[in-house]
N, C-alpha and C positions, 0 to 999 in steps of 0.2 A: 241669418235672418236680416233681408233691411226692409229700410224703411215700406219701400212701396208695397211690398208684401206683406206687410202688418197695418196698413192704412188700407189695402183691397181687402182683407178681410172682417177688418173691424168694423169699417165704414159703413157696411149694409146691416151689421147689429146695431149699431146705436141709429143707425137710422130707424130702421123698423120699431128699433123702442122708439123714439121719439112721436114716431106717428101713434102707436096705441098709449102714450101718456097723456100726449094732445087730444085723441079721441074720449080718452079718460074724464079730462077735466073740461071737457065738451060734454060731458054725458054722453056720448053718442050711444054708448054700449050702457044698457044697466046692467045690475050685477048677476041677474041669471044669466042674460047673453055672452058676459065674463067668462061667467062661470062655465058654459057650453065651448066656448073657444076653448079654455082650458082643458076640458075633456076631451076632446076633439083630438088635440093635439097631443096631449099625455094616454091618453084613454083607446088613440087608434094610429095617428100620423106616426107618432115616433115608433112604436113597439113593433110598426110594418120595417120598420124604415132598421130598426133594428135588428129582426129577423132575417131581415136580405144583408143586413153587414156579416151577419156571425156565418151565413152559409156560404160568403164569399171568401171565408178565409179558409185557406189550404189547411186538410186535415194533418198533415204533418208538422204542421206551424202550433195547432190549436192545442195537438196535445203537449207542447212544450211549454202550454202557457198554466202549467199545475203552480210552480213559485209563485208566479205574479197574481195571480188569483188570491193564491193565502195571501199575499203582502197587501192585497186591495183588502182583504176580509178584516184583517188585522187593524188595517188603517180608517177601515168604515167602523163596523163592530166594536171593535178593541176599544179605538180610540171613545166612541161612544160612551161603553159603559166604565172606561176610567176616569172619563172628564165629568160622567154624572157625580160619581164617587165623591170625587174631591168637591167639586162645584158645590156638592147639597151642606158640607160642611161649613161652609161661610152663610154668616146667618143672612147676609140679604139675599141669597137664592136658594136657599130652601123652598123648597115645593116645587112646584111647578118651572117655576123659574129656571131650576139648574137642570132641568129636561130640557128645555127651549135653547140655553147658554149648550150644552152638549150635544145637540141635535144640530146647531148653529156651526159648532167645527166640527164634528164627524160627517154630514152631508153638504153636498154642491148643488149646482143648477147644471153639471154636467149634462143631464139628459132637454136642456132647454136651448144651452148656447155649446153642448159639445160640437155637433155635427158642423154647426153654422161657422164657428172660429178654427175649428182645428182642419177640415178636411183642407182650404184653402193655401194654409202653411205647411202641412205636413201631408197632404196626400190622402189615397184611399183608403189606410188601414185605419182613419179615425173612427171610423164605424163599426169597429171589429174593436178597438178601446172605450168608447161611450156603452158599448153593448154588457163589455166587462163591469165598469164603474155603475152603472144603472145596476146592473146584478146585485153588486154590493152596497148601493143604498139603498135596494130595496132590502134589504135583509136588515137593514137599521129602521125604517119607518115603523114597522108595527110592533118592535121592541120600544120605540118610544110614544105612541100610541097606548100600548098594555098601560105603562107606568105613567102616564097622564092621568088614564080612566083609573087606575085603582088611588093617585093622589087626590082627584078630584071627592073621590067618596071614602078616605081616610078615615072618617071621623066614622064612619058605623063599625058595630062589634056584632060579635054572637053568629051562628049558623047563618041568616038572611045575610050580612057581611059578608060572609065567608064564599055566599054561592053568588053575590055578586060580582067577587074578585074573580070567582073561575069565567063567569060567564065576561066578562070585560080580557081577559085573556085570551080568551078562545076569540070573539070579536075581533082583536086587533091581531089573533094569527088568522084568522079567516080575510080581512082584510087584505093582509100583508101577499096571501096566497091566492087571492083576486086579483091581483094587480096584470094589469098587462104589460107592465113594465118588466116585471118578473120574468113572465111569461115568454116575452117574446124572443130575448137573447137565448131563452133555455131551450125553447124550441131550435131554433137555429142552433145552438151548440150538438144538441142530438141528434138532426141532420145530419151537422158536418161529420160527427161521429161515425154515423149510422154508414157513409160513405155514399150517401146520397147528392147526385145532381137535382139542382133547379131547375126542371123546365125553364125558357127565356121567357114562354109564355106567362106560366105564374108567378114569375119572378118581376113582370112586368108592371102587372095587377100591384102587388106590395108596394111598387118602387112607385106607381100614380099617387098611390095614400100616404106614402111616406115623404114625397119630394113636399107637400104640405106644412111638415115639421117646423124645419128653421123659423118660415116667417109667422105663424102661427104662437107657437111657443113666446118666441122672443116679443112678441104685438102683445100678446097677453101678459106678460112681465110689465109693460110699457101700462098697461091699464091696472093692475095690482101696484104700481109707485104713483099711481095718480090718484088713488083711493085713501093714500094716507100722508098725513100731513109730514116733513119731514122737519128732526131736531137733531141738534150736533151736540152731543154729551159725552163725555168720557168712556158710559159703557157703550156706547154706538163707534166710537175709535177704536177699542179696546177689540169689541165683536168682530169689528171689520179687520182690523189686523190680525187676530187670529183664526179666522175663515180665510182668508189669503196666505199664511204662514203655516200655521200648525200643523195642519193635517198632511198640507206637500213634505213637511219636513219631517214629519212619522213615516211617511212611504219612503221617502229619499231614505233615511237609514235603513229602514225595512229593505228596500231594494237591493242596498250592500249586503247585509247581514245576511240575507237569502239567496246570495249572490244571482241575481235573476238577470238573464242578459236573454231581452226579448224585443225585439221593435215598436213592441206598444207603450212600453215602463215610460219613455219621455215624454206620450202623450198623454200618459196615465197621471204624471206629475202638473201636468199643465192640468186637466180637470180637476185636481184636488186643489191649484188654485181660484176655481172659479166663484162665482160669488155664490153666496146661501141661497137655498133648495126652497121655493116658493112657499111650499109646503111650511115652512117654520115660520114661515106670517102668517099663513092661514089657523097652523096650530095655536101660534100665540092666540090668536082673536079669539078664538075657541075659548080655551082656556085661562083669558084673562092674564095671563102673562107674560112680560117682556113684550107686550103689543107695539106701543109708538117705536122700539130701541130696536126691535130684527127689520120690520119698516125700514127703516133709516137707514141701518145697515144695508138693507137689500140694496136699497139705491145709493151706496157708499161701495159697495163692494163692487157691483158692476160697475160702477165708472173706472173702479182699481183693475178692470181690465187690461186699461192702457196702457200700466206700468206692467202687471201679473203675469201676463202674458211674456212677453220678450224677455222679462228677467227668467224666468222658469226657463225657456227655452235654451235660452244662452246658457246659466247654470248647469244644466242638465244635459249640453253638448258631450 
């Protein structure tokens, strides 16, 4: 890795956020229009954009990626519901709060700034690894969705309780099974399965919606750190170092332990250090908790790209 090649890739991210932070605190965008970029971008550019990565990797490639799949599942999921565990025992994050602190290290903003940093330094197959990583946070969102909506309404008892909690479950698997994020790498895996070619035609179509992504995504990250004020506190260091640490260092043993020797594990460890998944600011604000602290984080943790990046890389040679 040098220098020039880690400054040509980074450079056009922190640009593109610069200008939707500036647009931010310009007003230029209000927050539906925000909120439309983001869909846009999460909701159609990437999921194309991911569809066309998962069918361009060789079926003989695909079916060897069974290990590395559990070891992402392991490290999304896993890590999720044991960080909730422990987390809800210390009395200042109980409730809500140790959702947000374990939704904060078990997912990234890999499907935001995967495409944009990795394809540059590593090639084509990043798109066939953000495809994988997206899989396995979306398998984490709407398990911590259920367990927000049923803490939020805690406090009820008796039958009417009880069909609340189903109906708040079934919501957040109906969500979670709505997503096109889901969606789109799955499709694309049972393509490549199926032993199906892309037309160049249709493959073309995906690839106009999908080349969208990077700036899109990243622009609107740039306008969600413009929306909130930032503060430097302990558990904002804390968040940010273990959103950069923890979750690459649960894959990195997972990867030994499973012995997984696949071309995409290197780039799989660099998205587990990217910064927290939009989505846990949005949840926090929802839910009234950890709001100003994943904030901060957010814009604490993308800047640790500059270090995150190259350290993981070089490590993981």
């Amino acid at each position: 890795m040098n220098i020039g090649g880690l400054v040509g890739a980074l450079l056009p991210v922190f640009f593109v956020l610069a200008l939707g932070y500036l647009a931010g605190k310009r007003s230029t965008f209000d927050p539906d229009q925000a909120a439309g970029l983001s869909k846009l971008a999460l909701g159609f550019a990437l999921p194309a954009s991911l569809f066309v990565g998962m069918t361009e990797i060789p079926r003989e490639l695909l079916l060897k990626q069974g290990r590395l799949v559990l070891a992402l599942i392991l490290a999304h999921v896993g890590l999720f519901l044991v960080a909730w565990f422990l987390l809800r025992r210390l009395k200042p994050l109980q409730g809500p709060a140790s959702i947000i602190w374990a939704l904060m290290l078990a997912t990234s903003a890999t499907p935001v700034f995967g495409i944009a940093v990795l394809q540059p330094l590593l090639g084509d197959t990043s798109a066939g690894t953000v495809g994988l990583v997206a899989l396995a946070i979306n398998l984490v969102v709407p398990a911590a969705i259920i367990l927000l909506e049923m803490g939020s309404s805690v406090s009820g008892v008796g039958p009417a309780a009880s069909s609340s909690h189903r109906a708040q479950v079934l919501s957040g698997l109906k969500s979670g099974l709505k997503s096109p994020l889901l969606w789109g790498p799955v499709l694309g895996i049972a393509v490549v399965l199926a032993g199906l070619r892309m037309p160049n035609d249709i493959a073309s179509c995906f690839e106009m919606i999908g080349s969208a992504t990077s700036g899109v995504a990243v622009f609107t990250v740039g306008l969600t750190l413009a929306a909130h004020a930032f503060h430097l506190s302990k558990a904002v260091l804390l968040g940010t170092l273990g959103r950069v640490t923890v979750q690459t260092a649960v894959l990195f043993a997972l990867l030994h332990l499973l012995h997984v020797q696949s071309p995409f594990a290197r780039e799989a460890l660099v998205c587990c250090s990217f910064p927290l998944a939009t989505i846990v600011v949005l949840l926090a604000a929802k839910y009234k908790a950890m709001e100003a602290e994943s904030a901060s984080a957010l814009l604490l943790s993308t800047l640790s790209l500059v270090a995150s990046v190259p350290i993981i890389i070089a490590v993981s040679r």
